[in-house]
PyMOL Python script that loads the backbone (N, CA, C, O; Angstrom):
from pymol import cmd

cmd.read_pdbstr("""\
ATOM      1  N   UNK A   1       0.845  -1.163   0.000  1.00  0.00           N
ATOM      2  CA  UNK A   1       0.000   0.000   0.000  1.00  0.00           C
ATOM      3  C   UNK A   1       0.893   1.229   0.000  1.00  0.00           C
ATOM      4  O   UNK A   1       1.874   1.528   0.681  1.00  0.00           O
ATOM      5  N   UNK A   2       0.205   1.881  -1.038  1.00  0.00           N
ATOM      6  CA  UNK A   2       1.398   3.108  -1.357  1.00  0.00           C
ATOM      7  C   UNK A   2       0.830   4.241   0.049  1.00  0.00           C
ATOM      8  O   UNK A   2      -0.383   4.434   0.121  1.00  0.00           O
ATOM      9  N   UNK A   3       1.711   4.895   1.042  1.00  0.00           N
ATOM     10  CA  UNK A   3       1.481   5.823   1.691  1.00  0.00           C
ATOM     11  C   UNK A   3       2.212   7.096   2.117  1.00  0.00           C
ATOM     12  O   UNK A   3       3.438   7.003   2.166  1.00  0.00           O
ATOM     13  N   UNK A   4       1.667   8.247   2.428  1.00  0.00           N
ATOM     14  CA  UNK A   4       2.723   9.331   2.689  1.00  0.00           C
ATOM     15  C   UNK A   4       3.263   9.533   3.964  1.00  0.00           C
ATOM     16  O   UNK A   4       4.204  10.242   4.322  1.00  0.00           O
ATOM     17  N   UNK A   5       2.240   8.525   4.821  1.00  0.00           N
ATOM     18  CA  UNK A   5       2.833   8.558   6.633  1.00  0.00           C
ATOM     19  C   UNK A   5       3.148   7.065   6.746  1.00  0.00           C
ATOM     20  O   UNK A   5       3.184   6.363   5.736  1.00  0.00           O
ATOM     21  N   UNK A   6       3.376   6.577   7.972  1.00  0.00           N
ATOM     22  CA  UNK A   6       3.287   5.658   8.282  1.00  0.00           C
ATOM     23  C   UNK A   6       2.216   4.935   8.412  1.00  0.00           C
ATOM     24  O   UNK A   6       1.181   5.600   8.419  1.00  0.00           O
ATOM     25  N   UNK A   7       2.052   3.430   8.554  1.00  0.00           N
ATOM     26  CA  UNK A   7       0.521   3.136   9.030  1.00  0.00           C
ATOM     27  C   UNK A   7       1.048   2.996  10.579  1.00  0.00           C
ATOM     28  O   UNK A   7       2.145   2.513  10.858  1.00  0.00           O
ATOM     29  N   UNK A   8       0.321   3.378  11.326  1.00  0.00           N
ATOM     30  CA  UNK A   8       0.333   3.603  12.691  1.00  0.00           C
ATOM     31  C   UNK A   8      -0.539   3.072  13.605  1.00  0.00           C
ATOM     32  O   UNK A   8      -1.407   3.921  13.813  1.00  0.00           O
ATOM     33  N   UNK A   9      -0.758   1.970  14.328  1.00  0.00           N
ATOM     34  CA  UNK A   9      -2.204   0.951  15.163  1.00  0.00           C
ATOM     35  C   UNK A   9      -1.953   1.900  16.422  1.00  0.00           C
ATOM     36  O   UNK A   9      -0.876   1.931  17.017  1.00  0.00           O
ATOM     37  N   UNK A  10      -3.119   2.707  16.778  1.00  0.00           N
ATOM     38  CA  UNK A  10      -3.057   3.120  18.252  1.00  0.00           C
ATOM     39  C   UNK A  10      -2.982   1.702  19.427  1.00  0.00           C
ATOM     40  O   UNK A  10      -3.921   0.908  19.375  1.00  0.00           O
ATOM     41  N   UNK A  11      -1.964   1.475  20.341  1.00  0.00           N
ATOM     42  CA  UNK A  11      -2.067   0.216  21.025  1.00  0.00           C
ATOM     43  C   UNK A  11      -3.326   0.499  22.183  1.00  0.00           C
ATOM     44  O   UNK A  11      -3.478  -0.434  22.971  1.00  0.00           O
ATOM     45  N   UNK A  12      -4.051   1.438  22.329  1.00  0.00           N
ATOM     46  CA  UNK A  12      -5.236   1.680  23.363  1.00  0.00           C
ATOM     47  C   UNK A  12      -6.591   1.591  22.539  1.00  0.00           C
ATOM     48  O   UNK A  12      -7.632   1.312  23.134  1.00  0.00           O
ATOM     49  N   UNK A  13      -6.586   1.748  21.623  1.00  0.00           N
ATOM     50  CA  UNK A  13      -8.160   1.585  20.416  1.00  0.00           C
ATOM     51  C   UNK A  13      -7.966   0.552  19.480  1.00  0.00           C
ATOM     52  O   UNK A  13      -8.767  -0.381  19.426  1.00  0.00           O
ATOM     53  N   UNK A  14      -6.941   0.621  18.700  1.00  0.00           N
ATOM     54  CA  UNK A  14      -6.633  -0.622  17.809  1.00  0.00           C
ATOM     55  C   UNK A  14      -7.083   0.327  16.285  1.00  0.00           C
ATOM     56  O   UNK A  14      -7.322  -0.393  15.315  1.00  0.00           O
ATOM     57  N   UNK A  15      -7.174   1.517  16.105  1.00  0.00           N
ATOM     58  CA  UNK A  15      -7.469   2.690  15.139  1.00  0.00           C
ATOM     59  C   UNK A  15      -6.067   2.166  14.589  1.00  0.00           C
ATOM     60  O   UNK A  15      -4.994   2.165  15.192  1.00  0.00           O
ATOM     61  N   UNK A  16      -6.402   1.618  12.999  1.00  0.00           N
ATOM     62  CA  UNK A  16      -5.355   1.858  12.208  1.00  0.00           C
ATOM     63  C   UNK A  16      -5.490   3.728  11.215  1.00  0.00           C
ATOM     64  O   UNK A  16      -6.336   4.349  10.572  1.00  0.00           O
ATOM     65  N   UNK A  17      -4.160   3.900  11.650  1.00  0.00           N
ATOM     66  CA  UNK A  17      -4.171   5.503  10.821  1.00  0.00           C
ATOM     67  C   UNK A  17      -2.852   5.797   9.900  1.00  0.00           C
ATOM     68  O   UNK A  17      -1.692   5.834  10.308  1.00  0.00           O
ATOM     69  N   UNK A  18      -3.317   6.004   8.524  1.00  0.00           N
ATOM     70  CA  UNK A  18      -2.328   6.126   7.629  1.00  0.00           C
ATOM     71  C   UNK A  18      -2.570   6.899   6.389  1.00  0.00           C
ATOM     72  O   UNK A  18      -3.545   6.282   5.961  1.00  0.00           O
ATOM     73  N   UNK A  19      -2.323   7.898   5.467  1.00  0.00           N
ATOM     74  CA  UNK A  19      -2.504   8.567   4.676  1.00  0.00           C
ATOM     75  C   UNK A  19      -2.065   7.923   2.539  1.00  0.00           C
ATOM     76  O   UNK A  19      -1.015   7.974   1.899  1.00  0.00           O
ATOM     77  N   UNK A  20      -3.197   7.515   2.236  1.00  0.00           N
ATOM     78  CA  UNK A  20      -2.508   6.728   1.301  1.00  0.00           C
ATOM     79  C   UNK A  20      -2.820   7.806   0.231  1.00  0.00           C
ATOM     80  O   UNK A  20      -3.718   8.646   0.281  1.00  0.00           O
ATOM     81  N   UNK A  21      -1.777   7.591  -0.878  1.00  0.00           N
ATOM     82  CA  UNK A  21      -1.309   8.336  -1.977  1.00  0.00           C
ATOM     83  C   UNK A  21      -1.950   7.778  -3.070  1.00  0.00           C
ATOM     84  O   UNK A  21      -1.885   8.528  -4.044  1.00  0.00           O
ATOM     85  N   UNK A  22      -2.631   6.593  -3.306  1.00  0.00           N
ATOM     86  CA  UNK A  22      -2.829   6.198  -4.506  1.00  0.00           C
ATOM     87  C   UNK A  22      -4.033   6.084  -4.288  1.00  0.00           C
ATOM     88  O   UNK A  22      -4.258   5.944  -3.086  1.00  0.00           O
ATOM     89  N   UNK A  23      -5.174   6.081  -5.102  1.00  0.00           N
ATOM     90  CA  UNK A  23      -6.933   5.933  -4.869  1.00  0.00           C
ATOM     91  C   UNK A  23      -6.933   4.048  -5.932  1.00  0.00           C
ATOM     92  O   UNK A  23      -6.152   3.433  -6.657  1.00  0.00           O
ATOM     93  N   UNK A  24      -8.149   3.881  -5.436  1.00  0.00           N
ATOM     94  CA  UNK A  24      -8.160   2.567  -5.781  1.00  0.00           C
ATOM     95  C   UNK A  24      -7.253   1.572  -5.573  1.00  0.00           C
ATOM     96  O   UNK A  24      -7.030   0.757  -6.469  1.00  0.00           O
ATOM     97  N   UNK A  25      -6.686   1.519  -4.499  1.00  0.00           N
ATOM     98  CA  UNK A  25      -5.587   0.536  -4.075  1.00  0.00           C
ATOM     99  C   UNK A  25      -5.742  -0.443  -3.607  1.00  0.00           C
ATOM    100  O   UNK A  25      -6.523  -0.153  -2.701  1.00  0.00           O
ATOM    101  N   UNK A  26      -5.493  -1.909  -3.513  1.00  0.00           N
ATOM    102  CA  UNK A  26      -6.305  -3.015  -2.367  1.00  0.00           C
ATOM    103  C   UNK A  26      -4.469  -3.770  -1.908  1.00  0.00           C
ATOM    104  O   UNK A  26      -3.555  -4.097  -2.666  1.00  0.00           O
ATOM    105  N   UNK A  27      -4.565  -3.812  -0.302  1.00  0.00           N
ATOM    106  CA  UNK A  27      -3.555  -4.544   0.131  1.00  0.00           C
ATOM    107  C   UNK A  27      -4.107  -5.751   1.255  1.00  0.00           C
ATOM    108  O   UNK A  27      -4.630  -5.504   2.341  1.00  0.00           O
ATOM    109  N   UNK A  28      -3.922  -6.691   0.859  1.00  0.00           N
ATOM    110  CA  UNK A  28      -4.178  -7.707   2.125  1.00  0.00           C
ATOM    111  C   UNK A  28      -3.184  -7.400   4.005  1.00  0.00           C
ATOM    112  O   UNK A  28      -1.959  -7.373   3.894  1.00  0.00           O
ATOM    113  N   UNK A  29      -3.488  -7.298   4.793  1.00  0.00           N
ATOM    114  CA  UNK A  29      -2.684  -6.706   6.021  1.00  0.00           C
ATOM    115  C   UNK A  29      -3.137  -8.299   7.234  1.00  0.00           C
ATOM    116  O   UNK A  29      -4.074  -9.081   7.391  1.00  0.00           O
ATOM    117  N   UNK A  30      -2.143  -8.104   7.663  1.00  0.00           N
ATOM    118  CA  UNK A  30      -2.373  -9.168   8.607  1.00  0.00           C
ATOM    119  C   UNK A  30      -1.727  -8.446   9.964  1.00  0.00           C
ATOM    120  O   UNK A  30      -0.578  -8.023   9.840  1.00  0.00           O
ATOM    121  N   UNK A  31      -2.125  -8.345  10.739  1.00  0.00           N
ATOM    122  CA  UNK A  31      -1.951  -7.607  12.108  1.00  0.00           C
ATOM    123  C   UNK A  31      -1.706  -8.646  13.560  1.00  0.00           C
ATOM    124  O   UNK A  31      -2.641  -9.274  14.057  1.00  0.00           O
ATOM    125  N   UNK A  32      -0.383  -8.681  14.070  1.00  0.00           N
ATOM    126  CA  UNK A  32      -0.077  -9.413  15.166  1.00  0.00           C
ATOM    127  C   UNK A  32      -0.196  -8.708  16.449  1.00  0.00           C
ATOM    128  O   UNK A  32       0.328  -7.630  16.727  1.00  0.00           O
ATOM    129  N   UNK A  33      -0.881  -9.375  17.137  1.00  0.00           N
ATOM    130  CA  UNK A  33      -1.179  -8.596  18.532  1.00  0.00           C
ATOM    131  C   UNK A  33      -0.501  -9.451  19.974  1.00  0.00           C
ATOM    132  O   UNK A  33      -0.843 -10.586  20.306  1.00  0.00           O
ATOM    133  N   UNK A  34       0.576  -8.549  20.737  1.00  0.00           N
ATOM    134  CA  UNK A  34       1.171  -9.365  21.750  1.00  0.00           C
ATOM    135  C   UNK A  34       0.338  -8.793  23.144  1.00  0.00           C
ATOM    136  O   UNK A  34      -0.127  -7.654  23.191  1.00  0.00           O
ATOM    137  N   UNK A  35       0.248  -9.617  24.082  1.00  0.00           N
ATOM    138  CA  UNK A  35      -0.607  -9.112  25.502  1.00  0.00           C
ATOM    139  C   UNK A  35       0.892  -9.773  26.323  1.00  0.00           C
ATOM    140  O   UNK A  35       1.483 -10.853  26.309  1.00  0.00           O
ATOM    141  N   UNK A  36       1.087  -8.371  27.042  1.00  0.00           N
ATOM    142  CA  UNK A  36       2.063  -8.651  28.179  1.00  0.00           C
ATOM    143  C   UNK A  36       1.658  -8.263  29.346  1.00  0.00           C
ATOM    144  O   UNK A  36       1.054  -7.190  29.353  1.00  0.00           O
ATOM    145  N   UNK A  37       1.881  -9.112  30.928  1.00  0.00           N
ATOM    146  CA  UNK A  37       1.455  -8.600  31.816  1.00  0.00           C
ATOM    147  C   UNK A  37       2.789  -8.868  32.756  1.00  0.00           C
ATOM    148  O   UNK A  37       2.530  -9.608  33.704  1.00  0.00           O
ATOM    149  N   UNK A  38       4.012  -8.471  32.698  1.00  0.00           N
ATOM    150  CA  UNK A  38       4.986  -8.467  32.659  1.00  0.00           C
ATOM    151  C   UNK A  38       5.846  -9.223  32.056  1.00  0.00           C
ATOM    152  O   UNK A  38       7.049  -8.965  32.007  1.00  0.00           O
ATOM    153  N   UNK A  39       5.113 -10.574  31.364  1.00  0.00           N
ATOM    154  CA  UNK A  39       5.605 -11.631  30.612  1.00  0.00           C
ATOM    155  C   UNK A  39       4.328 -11.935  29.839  1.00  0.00           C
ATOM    156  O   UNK A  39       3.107 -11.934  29.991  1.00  0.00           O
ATOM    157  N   UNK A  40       5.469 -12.256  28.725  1.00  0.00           N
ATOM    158  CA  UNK A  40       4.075 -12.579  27.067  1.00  0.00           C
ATOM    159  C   UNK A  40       3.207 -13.498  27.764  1.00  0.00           C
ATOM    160  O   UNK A  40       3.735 -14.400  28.414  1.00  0.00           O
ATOM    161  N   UNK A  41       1.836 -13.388  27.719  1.00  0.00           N
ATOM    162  CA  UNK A  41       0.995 -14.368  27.750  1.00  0.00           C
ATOM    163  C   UNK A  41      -0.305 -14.927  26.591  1.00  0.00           C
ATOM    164  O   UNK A  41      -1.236 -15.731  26.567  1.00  0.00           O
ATOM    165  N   UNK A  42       0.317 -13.962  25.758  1.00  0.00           N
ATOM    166  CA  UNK A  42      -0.643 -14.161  24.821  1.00  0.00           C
ATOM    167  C   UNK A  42      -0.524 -14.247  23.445  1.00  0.00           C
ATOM    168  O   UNK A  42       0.656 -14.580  23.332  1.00  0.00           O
ATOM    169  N   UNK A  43      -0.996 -14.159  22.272  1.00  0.00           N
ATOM    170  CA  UNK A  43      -0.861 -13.639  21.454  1.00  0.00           C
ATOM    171  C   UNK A  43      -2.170 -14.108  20.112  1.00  0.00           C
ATOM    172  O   UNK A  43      -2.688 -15.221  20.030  1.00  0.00           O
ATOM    173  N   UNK A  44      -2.384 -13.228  19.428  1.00  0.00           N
ATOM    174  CA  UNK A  44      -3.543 -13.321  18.318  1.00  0.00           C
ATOM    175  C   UNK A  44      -2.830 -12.573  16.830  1.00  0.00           C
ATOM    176  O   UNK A  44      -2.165 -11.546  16.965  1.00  0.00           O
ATOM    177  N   UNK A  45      -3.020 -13.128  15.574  1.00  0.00           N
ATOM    178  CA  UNK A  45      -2.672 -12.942  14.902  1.00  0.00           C
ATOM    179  C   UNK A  45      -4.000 -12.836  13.348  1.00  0.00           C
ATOM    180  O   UNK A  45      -4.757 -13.755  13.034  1.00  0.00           O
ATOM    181  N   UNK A  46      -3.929 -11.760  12.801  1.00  0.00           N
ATOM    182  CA  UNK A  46      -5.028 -11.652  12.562  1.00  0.00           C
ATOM    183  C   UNK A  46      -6.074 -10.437  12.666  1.00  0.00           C
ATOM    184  O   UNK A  46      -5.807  -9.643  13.568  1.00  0.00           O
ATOM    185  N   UNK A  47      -7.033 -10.197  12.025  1.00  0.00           N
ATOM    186  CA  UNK A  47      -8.476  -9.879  12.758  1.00  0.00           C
ATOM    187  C   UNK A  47      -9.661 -10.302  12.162  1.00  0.00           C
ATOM    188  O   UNK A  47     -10.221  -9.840  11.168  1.00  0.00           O
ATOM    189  N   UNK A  48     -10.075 -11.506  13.091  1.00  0.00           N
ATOM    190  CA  UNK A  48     -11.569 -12.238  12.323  1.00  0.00           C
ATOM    191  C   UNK A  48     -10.823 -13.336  11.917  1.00  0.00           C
ATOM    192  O   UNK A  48     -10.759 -14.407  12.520  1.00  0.00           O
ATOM    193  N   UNK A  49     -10.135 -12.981  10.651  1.00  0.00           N
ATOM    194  CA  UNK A  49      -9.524 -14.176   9.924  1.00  0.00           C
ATOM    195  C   UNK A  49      -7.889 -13.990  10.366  1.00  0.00           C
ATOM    196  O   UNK A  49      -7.331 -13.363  11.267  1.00  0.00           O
ATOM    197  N   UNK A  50      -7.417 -14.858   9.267  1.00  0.00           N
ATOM    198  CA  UNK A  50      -6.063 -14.492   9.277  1.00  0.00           C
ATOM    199  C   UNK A  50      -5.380 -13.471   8.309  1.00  0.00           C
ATOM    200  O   UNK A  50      -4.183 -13.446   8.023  1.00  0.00           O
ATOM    201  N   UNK A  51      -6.515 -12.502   7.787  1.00  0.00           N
ATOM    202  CA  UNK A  51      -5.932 -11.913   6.908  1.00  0.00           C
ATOM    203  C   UNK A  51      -7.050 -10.744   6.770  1.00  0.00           C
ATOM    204  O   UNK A  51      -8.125 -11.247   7.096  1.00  0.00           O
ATOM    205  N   UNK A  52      -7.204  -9.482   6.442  1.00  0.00           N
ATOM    206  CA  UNK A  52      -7.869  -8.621   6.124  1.00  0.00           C
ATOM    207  C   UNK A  52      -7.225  -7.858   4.856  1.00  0.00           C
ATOM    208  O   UNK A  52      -6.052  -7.865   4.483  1.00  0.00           O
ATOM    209  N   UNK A  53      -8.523  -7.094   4.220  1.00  0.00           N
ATOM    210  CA  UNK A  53      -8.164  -6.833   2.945  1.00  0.00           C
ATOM    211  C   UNK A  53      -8.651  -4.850   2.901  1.00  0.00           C
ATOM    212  O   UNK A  53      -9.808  -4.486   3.110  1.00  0.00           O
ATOM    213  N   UNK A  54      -7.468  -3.830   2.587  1.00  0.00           N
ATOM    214  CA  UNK A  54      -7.988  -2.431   2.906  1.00  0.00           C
ATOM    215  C   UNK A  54      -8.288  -2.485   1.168  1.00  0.00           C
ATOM    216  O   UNK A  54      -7.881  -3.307   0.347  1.00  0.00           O
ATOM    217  N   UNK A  55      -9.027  -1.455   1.005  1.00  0.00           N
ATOM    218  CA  UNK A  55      -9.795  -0.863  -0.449  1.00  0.00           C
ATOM    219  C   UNK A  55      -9.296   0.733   0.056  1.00  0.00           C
ATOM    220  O   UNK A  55      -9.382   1.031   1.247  1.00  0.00           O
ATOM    221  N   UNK A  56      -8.989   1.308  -0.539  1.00  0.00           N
ATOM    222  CA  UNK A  56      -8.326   2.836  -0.422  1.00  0.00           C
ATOM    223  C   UNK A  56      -9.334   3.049  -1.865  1.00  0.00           C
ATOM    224  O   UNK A  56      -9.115   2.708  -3.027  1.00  0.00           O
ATOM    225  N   UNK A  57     -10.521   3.764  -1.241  1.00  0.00           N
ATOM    226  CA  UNK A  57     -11.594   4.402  -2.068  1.00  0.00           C
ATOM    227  C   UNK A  57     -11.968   5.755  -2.052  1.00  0.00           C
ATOM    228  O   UNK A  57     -12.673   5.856  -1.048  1.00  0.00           O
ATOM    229  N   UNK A  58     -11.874   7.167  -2.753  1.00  0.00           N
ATOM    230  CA  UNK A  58     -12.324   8.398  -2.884  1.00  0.00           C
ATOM    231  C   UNK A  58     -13.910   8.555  -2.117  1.00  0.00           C
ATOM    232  O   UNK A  58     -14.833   7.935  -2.645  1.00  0.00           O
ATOM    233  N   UNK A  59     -14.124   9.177  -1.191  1.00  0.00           N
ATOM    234  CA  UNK A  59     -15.463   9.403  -1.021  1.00  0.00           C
ATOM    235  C   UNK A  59     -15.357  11.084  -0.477  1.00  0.00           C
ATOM    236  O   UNK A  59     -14.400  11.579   0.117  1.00  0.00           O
ATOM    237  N   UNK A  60     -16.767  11.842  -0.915  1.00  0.00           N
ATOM    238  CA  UNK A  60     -17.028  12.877  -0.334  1.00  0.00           C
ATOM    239  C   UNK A  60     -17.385  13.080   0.734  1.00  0.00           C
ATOM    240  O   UNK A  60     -18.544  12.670   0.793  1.00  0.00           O
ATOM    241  N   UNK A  61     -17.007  13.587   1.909  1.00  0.00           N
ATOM    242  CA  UNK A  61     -17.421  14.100   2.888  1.00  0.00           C
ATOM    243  C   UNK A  61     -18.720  14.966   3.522  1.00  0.00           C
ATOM    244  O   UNK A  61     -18.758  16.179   3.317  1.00  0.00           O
ATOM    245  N   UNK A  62     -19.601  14.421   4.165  1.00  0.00           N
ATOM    246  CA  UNK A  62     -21.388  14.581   4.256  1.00  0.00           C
ATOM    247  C   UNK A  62     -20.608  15.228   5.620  1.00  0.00           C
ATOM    248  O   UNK A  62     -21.269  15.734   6.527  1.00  0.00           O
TER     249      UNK A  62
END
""", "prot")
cmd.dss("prot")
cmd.show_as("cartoon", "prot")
cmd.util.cbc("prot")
cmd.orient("prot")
């Protein structure tokens, strides 16, 4: 995915935020999530599936 920032996951909401440059774009993203409570106890990989798919689509603002 072509972008002008970083993609950035807030670790308190899980808000992915990133500024993409190209319209009509599709990237598959797969997102790893670690839970520490002073030592790893967890981990999920994924969201839903093992794979999610972004569409970077033009829309007007209501």
């Amino acid at each position: 995915m072509s972008t002008s920032t970083p993609v950035v996951i807030d670790s308190s909401t899980g808000v992915i935020n990133f500024t993409p440059t190209v319209l009509n774009q599709r990237a598959v993203v797969a997102i790893r999530v670690e839970e520490y409570r002073g030592v790893k106890i967890g981990e999920v990989f994924g969201i839903g599936s093992s794979h999610d798919q972004l569409w970077v689509k033009h829309t007007t603002a209501h």
